[in-house]
N, C-alpha and C positions, 0 to 999 in steps of 0.2 A: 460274664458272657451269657450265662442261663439265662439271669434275671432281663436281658435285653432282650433274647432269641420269645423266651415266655411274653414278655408285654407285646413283640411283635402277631404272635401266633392271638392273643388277647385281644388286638386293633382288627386283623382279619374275622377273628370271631363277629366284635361286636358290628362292626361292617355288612358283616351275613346276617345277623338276628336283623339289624337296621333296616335292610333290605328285603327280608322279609317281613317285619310289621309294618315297613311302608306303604311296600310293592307287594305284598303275599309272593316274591319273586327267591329263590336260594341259591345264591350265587354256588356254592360250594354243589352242591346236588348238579347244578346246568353244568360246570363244567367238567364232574367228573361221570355223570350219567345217572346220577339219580340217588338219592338217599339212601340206598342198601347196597349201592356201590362198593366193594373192599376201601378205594381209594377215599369216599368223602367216609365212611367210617372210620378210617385212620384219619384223617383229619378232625373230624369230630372228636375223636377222644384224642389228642392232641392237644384242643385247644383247651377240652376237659384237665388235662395234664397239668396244663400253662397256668388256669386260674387255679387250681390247686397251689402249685409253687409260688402265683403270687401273694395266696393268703399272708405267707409268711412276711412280705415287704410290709406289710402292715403291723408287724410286733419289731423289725428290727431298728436300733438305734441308728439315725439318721445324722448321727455328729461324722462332721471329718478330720480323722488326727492326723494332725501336721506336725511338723518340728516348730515351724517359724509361728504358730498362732496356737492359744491354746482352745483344746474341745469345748469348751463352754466357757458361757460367760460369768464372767461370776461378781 
C-alpha cells in the first residue's frame, strides 16, 4: 500500500515539474497559494518522502512466490 500511495504522490510530482518546464506554470503553488504556503510545502516534502521510498523498489526482488509455479526459472 506504501509502495502504491509513494508512486501516486511521484506521478503528481512529476506532472508539477512537467508543467512547469513546459508552461513555467506550478500547478501545486496555484492551487495551494503560492510556494511558501504550509500546504504546497507539505506537499513538496511529501513527494520528496515518496521518491525517497521509491529508491528502494529499485534494489527489491521482483520474483512472485506462488505455490502452483516456481520463483524462477531455472
Amino acid at each position: 500500500m506504501l509502495d502504491k500511495i509513494s508512486l501516486i504522490l511521484l506521478i503528481i510530482g512529476g506532472l508539477n515539474w512537467g508543467s512547469v518546464g513546459v508552461f513555467q506554470f506550478d500547478i501545486v503553488a496555484w492551487i495551494c497559494g503560492g510556494q511558501t504556503s504550509i500546504i504546497s510545502r507539505i506537499i513538496y516534502t511529501l513527494v520528496a518522502l515518496a521518491a525517497i521510498w521509491c529508491i528502494s523498489l529499485l534494489f527489491r526482488d521482483d520474483a512472485v512466490f506462488r505455490e502452483d509455479k516456481p520463483a524462477f526459472n531455472e
